[in-house]
Residue, then its C-alpha position, 0 to 999 in steps of 0.5 A: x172678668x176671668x174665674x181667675x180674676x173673681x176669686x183673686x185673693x186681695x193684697x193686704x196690709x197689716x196696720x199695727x200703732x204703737x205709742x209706747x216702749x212699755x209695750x215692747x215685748x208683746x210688740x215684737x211678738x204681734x209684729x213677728x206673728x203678723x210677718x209670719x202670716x202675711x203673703x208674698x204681696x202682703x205688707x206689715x206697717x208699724x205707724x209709731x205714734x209721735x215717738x222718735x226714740x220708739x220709731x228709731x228703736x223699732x225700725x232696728x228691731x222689727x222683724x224683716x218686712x216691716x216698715x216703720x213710719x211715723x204717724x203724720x196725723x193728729x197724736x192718737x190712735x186715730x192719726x196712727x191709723x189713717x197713716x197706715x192707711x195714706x201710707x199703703x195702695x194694699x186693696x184691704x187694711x187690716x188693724x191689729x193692736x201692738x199689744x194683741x198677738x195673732x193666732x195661726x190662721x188670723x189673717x186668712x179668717x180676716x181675708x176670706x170674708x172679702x171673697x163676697x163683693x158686699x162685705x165691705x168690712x171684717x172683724x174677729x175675736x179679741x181673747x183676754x191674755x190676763x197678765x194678773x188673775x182676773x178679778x172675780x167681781x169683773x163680769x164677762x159681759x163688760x170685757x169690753x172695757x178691756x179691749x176684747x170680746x164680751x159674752x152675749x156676741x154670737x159665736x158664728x159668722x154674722x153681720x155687725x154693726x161695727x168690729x172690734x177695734x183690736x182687730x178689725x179690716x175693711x176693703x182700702x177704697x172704702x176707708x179712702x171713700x169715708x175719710x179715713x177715722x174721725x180724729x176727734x175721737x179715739x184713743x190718746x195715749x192711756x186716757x179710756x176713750x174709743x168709739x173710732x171704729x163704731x163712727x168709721x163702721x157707721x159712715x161706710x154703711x151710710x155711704x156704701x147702702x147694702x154692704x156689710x161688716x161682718x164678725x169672723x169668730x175664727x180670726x182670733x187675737x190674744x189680747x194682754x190685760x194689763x194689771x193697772x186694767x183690773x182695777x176698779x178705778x179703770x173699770x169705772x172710768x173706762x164705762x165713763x169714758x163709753x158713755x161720754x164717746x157714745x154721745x160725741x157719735x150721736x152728735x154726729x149720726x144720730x141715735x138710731x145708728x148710734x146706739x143700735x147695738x147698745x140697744x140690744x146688750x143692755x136688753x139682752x145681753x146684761x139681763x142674762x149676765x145679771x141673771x147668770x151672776x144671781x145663779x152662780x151665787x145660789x151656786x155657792x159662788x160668792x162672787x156671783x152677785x158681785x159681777x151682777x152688781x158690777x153689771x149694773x154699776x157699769x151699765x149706770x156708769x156708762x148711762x151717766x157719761x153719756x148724759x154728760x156727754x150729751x148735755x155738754x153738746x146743748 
């Protein structure tokens, strides 16, 4: 194989799902943002989600090089994706939310990693585009719950156990390999489920040993938070939901890979917020010891909803 050959930047296609027109304008403006920055051999795929009169608007809508489908799979985001994924012969498909728009430079933060024949798998940072003020009891730790990157993950290139699921990418043959996503998990419409990305991360890695998924901090998304996300009943069913996911991946692979990240944020990661919390407050903060008790309202939330999850499978 030639220098050439070896450096070869990989073909992409950018995977965006979309089930709602509620979601329009910020659509347009991830699919726009995305065309902008896809190469020549590149492709912009928007999978709609059992929604004809979606579909048919966007096809008229979206900006040129786009190609609507409908998702052929099972109704959810799960379906939307191995669509995406049935639906192109691109060497790395890169999965983007229709409601995060990207940055300039995304894509080629997302593409670079590939150059290292191990990386198998790419994710970034998912910023919070608060559409309402943020609540000052929501501490940073659990912006997870929201869809996006939380305090306690690295700021640096390393390796991770699963990406994001706003905006992630792996190599197509390996997605091809393992199944595509589990459509038994994942989410459906608004109800607070996930786990998709973490039970897809684990396969590639069993099946592939030695291979990485690696975290780029510099391929960045804007993420919306909607208001109806900053509301304590979405907080407490979305810990609740958590739990519950967690607990249909280790049915499926096991506690050790599937709660080995887990281990660490609650050992590291909410010790330090909780702590954080406590001192804002000494601060003069008064919301400090909110978020620290928030921290460990959600963390017994999500322990719950596992416990459930997990007594449900007996």
């Amino acid at each position: 194989m030639s220098t050439a050959e070896q450096v070869r930047r990989p073909t992409v296609a950018i995977v965006v799902c979309a089930y709602t027109e509620r979601r329009w304008d910020v659509l347009m403006d991830c699919l726009s943002a995305a065309t902008v920055q896809a190469g020549p051999s590149d492709e912009v795929l928007l999978v709609v989600d059992h929604n004809d009169h979606l579909r048919e608007a966007a096809a008229a809508a979206a900006p040129a090089g786009v190609r609507v489908v409908a998702n052929t799979g099972a109704v959810g985001l799960s379906g939307g994706r191995n669509t995406g994924l049935s639906s192109t012969d691109k060497d790395v498909v890169v999965f983007l939310d229709d409601d995060a728009v990207p940055q300039t430079g995304w894509l080629d933060a997302q593409v670079l990693p590939y150059a290292d024949p191990e990386v198998v798998g790419v994710g970034g940072v998912a910023a919070p585009k608060w559409l309402s003020p943020r609540p000052a009891w929501f501490p940073e730790e659990f912006l997870w719950v929201v869809g996006c990157t939380f305090r306690g993950i690295p700021p640096r290139p390393h390796d991770i156990r699963n990406p994001i699921g706003a905006n992630m990418s792996f190599r197509r043959e390996v997605l091809a390999h393992v199944g595509g996503f589990s459509e038994q998990l994942g989410r459906v419409g608004t109800l607070p489920v996930g786990c998709e990305e973490t039970e897809l991360s684990i396969k590639v890695t069993a099946a592939f040993p030695g291979r990485r998924i690696v975290h780029s901090p510099v391929s960045r998304v804007h993420h919306q938070v909607t208001r109806d996300r900053v509301r304590w009943s979405y907080f407490a069913s979305r810990c609740w939901s958590e739990g519950l996911s967690k607990a249909a991946v280790t049915r499926l692979h096991g506690s050790g890979s599937a709660l080995a990240s887990e281990r660490r944020y609650v050992s590291r990661v909410l010790p330090s917020g909780f702590a954080l919390g406590v001192r804002d407050a000494l601060h003069g903060d008064v919301w400090g010891l909110a978020r620290s008790v928030v921290l460990v309202l959600g963390l017994l939330l999500t322990v719950l909803g596992y416990a459930r999850g997990r007594a449900s499978s007996t």
